[in-house]
N, C-alpha and C positions, 0 to 999 in steps of 0.2 A: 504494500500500500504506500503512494508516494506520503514523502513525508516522514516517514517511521517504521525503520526496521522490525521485521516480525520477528518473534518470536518463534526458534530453530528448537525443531523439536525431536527426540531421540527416536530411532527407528526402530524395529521389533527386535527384542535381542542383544539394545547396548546398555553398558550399564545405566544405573539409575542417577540421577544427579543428589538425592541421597546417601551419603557415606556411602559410595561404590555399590551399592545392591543393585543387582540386575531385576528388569522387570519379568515376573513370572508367568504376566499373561501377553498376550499376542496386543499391539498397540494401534492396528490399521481400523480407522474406523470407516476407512471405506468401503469395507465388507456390509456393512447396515443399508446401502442399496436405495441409500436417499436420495433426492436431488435437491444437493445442495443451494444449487442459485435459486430457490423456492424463499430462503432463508435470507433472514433481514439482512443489516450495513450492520458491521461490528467497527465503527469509526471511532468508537469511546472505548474500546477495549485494548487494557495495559497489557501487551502481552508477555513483558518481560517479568511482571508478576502475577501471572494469571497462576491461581489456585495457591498461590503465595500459603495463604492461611492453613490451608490443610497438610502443604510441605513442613509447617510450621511444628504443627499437630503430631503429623510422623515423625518428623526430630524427635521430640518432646517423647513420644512411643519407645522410643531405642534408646534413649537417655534414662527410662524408668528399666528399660528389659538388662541394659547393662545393669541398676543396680542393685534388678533379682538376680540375675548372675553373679554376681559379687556378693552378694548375702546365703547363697547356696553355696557358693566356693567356703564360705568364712564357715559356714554349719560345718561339710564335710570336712573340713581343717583341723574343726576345733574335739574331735573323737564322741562322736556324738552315741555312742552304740558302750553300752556295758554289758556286764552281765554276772549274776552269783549261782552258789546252788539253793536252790529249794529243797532241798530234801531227797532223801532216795538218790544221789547221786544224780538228778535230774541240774540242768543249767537254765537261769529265767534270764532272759538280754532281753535289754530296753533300749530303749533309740529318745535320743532327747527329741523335740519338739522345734519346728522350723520357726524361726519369728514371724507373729505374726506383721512386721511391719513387710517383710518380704513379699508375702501374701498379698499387701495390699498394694505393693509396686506392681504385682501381675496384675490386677483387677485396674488401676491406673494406666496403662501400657494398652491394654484392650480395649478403655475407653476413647482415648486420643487415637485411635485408629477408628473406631465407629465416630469420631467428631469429625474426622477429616473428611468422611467420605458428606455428613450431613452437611461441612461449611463448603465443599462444593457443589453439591446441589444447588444450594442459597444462591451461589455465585452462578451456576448456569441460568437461573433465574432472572437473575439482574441484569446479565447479559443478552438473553433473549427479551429485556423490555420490560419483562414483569417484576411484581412486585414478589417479595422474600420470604411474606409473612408466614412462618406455619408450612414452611417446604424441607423436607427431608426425604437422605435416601431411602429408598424404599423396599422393605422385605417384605415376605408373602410365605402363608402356611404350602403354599401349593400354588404349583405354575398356571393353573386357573384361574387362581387369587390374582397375582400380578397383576394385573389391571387396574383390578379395582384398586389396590394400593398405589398402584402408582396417583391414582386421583386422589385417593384422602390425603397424601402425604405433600400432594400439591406438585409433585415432579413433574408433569403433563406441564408445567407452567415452562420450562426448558426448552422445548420444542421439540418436533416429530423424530427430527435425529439424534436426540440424547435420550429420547423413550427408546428407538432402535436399537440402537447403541446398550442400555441399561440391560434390556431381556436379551442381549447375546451371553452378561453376565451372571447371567440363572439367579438370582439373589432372593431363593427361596427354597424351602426343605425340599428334598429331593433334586435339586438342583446343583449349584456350587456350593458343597459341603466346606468350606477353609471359610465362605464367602461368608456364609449364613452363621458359622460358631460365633463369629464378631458380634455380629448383633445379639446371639443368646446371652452368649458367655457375658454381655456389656447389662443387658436384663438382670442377669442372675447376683452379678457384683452389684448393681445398684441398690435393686429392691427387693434382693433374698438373703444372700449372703455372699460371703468372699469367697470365692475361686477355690477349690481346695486339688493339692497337687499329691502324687504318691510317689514317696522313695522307691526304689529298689536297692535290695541292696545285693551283692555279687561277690561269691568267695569269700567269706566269713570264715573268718579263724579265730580262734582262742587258744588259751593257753595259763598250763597254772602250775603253781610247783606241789608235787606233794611232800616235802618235807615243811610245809607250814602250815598244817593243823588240816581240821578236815572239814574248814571253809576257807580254802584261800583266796586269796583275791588274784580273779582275772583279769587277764589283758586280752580284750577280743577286739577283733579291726576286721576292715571287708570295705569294697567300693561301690561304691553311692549314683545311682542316677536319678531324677528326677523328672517325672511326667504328668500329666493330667490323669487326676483320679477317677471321674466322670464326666459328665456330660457327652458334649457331642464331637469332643476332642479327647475322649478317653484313650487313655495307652499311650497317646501320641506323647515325645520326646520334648520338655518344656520349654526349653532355649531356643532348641532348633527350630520348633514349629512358631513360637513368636517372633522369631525373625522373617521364616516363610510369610505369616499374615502381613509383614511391613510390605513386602515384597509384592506380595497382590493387591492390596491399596494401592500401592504406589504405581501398579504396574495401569490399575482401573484410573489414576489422577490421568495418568501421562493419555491412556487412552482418549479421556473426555478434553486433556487440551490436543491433541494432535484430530479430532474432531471442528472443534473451536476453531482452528488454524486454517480448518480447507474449506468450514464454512466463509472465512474472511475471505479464502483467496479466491472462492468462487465469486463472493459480492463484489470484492473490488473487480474481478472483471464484467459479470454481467453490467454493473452500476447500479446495483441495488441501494433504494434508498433508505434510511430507518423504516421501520413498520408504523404508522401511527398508533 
């Protein structure tokens, strides 16, 4: 667009302009099969911080997930596993207790990924003319639902190609299962309770002298992983998989602007004017 360099967007595949994270999903929104010179003038649109707010949001994601990692590193450190006998020659091990402030940096981490995706929304919104009031993204019990969610959530205010575009991303049970945990998992921490994760623990040893009575005190060790206890991310690997979730946010941000981008490039050549 004369006047103002656009906004140079990553292609399927390159890393993410997030701390090096690649995006996980596919970024061509031209696969949605729209026609784009249908779609208004984006003249007022900053492209060099478009979706700014929600990159913001994913920082802010990976700065809480480092410092569940680092609170899980400190647990496994600090020998969190004992163990005596009970009687009968029987051994009872106990496992200390994860802090709960750790807990509540995963349930934080998962929210600012379900923010990012609602302050873009907002933002396609404003972009396409309308107003912001009362727009988020939109999940659904069932790909039938979709729809109608996309209406009460007010996304339909975005226009035809970012509806398109939204149902390639299934963002509903039976659908994109990584997509859809965000939003539960964001439910569950708010207004039931916090996140809860499960050790494992692997190769467990002990050890005890018997020349020191006939309770000696053990020394037991064994290594530690940590996973989601239940939900809809059960079993799955803690760390790992909350970095994956940055990764598909981030991968959906890049989508909806690399969408944004060829809507502009189509207006500025038809000469589309704003919509009134």
């Amino acid at each position: 667009m004369p006047g103002r360099e656009a906004r140079r967007s990553l292609p399927c595949g390159s890393p993410s302009p997030l701390r090096g994270l690649p995006c996980s999903v596919q970024c061509s929104a031209r696969a949605t099969g729209v026609d784009y010179s249908a779609r208004i003038s984006l003249n007022e649109v900053d492209m060099e911080n478009l979706f700014r707010a929600s990159k913001v949001k994913l920082s802010r994601a990976l700065q809480f997930i480092d410092e569940v990692e680092a609170g899980l590193q400190a647990y496994d450190s600090s020998n969190p596993i004992s163990a005596r006998f009970s009687g009968k020659g029987a051994i009872e091990f106990h496992f200390k207790e994860i802090e709960p402030q750790v807990l509540a940096a995963l349930g934080d981490a998962i929210h600012n990924m379900r923010t990012a995706l609602d302050l873009m929304a907002s933002e396609l919104t404003r972009i396409n003319g309308e107003s912001d009031k009362k727009v988020y993204f939109p999940f659904a019990d069932s790909k039938d639902k979709l729809p109608e969610q996309i209406k009460n959530k007010n996304f339909d205010r975005a226009g035809k190609d970012a509806v398109a575009l939204l149902e390639k991303f299934e963002p509903y049970k039976g659908g994109n299962k990584m997509l859809r945990a965000i939003h539960d998992l964001d439910i569950r921490d708010k207004h039931t309770a916090i996140i809860v994760t499960r050790r494992v623990t692997k190769d467990l040893n002990f050890s005890y002298r018997l020349d020191e009575g006939p309770n000696p005190p053990i020394s037991a060790s064994g290594s530690n992983s940590h996973e989601f206890l239940d939900g809809p991310l059960a079993g799955q690997p803690l760390i790992e998989t909350l970095k994956e979730l940055v990764q598909l946010v981030d991968g959906i941000i890049e989508a909806f602007a690399r969408m944004v981008e060829l809507r502009e490039a189509s207006n500025a050549v038809t000469g589309e004017s704003p919509a009134p």
